[in-house]
C-alpha beads as a LAMMPS data file, in Angstrom:
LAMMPS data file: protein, C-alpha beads

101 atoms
100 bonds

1 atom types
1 bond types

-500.0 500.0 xlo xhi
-500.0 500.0 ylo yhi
-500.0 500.0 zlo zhi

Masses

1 110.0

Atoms # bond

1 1 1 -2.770 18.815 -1.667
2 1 1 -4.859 15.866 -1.302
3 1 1 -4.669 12.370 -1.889
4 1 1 -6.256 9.368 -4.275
5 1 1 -6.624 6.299 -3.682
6 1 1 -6.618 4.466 -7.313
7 1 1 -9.010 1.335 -7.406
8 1 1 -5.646 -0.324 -8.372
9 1 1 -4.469 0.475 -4.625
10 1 1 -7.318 -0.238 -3.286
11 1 1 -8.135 -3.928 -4.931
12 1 1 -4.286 -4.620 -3.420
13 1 1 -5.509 -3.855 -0.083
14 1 1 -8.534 -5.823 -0.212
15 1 1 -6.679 -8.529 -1.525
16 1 1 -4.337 -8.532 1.738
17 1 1 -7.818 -8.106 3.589
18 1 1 -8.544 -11.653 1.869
19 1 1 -6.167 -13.528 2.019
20 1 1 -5.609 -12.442 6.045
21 1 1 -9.458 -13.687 6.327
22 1 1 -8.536 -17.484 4.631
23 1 1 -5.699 -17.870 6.747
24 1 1 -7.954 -16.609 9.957
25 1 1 -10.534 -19.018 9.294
26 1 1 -8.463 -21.864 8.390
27 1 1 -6.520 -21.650 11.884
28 1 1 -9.573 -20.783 13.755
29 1 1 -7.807 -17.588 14.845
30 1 1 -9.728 -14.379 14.675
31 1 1 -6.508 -12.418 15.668
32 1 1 -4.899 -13.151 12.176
33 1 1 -7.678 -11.152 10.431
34 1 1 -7.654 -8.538 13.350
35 1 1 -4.419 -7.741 12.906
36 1 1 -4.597 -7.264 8.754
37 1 1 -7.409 -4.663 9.815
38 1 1 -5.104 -2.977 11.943
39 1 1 -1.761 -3.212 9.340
40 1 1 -4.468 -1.740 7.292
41 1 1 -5.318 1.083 8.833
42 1 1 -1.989 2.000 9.229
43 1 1 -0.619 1.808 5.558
44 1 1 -4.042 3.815 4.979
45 1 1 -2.923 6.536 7.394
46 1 1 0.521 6.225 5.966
47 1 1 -1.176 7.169 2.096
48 1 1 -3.130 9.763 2.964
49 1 1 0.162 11.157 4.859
50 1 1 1.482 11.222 1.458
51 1 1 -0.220 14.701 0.819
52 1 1 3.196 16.955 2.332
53 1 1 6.165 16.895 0.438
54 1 1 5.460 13.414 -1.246
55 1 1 9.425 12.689 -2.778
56 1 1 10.264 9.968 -1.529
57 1 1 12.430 7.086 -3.952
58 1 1 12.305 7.098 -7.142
59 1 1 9.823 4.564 -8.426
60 1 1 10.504 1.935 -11.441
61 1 1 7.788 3.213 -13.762
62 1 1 8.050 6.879 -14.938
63 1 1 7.189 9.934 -12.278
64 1 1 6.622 7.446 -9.961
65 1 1 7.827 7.244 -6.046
66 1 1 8.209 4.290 -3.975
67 1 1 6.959 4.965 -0.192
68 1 1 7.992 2.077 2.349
69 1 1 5.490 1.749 5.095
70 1 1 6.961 2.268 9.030
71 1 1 6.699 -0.946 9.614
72 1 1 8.802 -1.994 6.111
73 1 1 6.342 -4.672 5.427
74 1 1 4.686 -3.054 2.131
75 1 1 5.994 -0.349 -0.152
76 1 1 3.385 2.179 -1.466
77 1 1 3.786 2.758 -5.381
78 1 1 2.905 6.720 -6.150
79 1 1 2.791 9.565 -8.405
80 1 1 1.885 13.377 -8.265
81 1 1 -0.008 14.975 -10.509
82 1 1 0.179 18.682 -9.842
83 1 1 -1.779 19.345 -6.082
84 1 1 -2.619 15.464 -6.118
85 1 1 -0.498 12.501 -4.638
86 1 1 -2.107 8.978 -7.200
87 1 1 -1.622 6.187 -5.021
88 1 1 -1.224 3.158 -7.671
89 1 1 -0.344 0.137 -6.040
90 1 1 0.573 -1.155 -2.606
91 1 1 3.074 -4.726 -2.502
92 1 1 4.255 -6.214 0.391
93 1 1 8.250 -5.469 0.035
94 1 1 9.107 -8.951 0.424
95 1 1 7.642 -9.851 -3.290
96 1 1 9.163 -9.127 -6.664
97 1 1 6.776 -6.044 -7.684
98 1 1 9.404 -4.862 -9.875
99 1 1 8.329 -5.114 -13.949
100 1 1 11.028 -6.867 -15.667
101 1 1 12.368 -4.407 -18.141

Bonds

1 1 1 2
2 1 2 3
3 1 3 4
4 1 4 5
5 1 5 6
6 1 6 7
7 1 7 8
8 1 8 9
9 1 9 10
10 1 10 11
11 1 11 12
12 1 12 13
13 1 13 14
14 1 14 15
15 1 15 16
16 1 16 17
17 1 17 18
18 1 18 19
19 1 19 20
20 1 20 21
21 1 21 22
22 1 22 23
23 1 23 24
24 1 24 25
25 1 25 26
26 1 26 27
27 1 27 28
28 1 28 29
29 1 29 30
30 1 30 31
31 1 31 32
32 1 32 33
33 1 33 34
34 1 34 35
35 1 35 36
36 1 36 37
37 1 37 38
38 1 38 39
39 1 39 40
40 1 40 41
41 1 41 42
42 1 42 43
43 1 43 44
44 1 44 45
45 1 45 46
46 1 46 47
47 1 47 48
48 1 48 49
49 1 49 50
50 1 50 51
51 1 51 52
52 1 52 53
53 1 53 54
54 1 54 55
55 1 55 56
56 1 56 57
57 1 57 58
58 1 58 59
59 1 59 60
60 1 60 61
61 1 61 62
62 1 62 63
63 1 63 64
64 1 64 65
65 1 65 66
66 1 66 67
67 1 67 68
68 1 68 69
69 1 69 70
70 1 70 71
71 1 71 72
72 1 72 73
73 1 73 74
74 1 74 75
75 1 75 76
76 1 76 77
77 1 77 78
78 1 78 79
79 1 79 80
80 1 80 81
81 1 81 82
82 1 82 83
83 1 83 84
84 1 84 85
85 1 85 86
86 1 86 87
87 1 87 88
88 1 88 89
89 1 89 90
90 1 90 91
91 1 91 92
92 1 92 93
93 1 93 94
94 1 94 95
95 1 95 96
96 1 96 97
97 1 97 98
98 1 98 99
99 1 99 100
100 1 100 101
């Protein structure tokens, strides 16, 4: 099984990425952006872990799976599609994400 990243997921990360820089360089504090690279590279590692048994929650869109990161600070918004786990979106779980219905 292997896992995909969808641009979707990965503008969301960059995004974080962003924002983490502004808020570094507005309080002159290289750490803040330092640690985004790390939280990063951990709800990266969490994805691609994604490639096992991948049924987690049921998502609120159709087929897809809601995977909250070990640290509960983002949720990672999935779907398979046969031998392939789609990773769609990633929110931090403290924002409404959820489409209104």
């Amino acid at each position: 099984m292997t896992v995909a990243w969808k641009q979707t997921a990965l503008d969301d990360r960059a995004g974080f990425l962003a924002r983490a820089l502004e808020r570094a360089t507005e309080a002159s504090d290289p750490q803040v952006y330092a640690a985004a690279l790390d939280r990063d590279d951990r709800i990266e590692a969490e994805g691609d872990a994604l490639d096992g048994v991948a049924t987690y929650l049921q998502g609120p869109l159709p087929d897809s799976r809601l995977y909250p990161t070990g640290d509960g600070l983002f949720v990672i918004l999935y779907r398979r599609d046969g031998n392939t786990v789609e990773i769609e979106r990633v929110f931090p779980s403290r924002s409404n994400w959820k489409p209104t219905r």
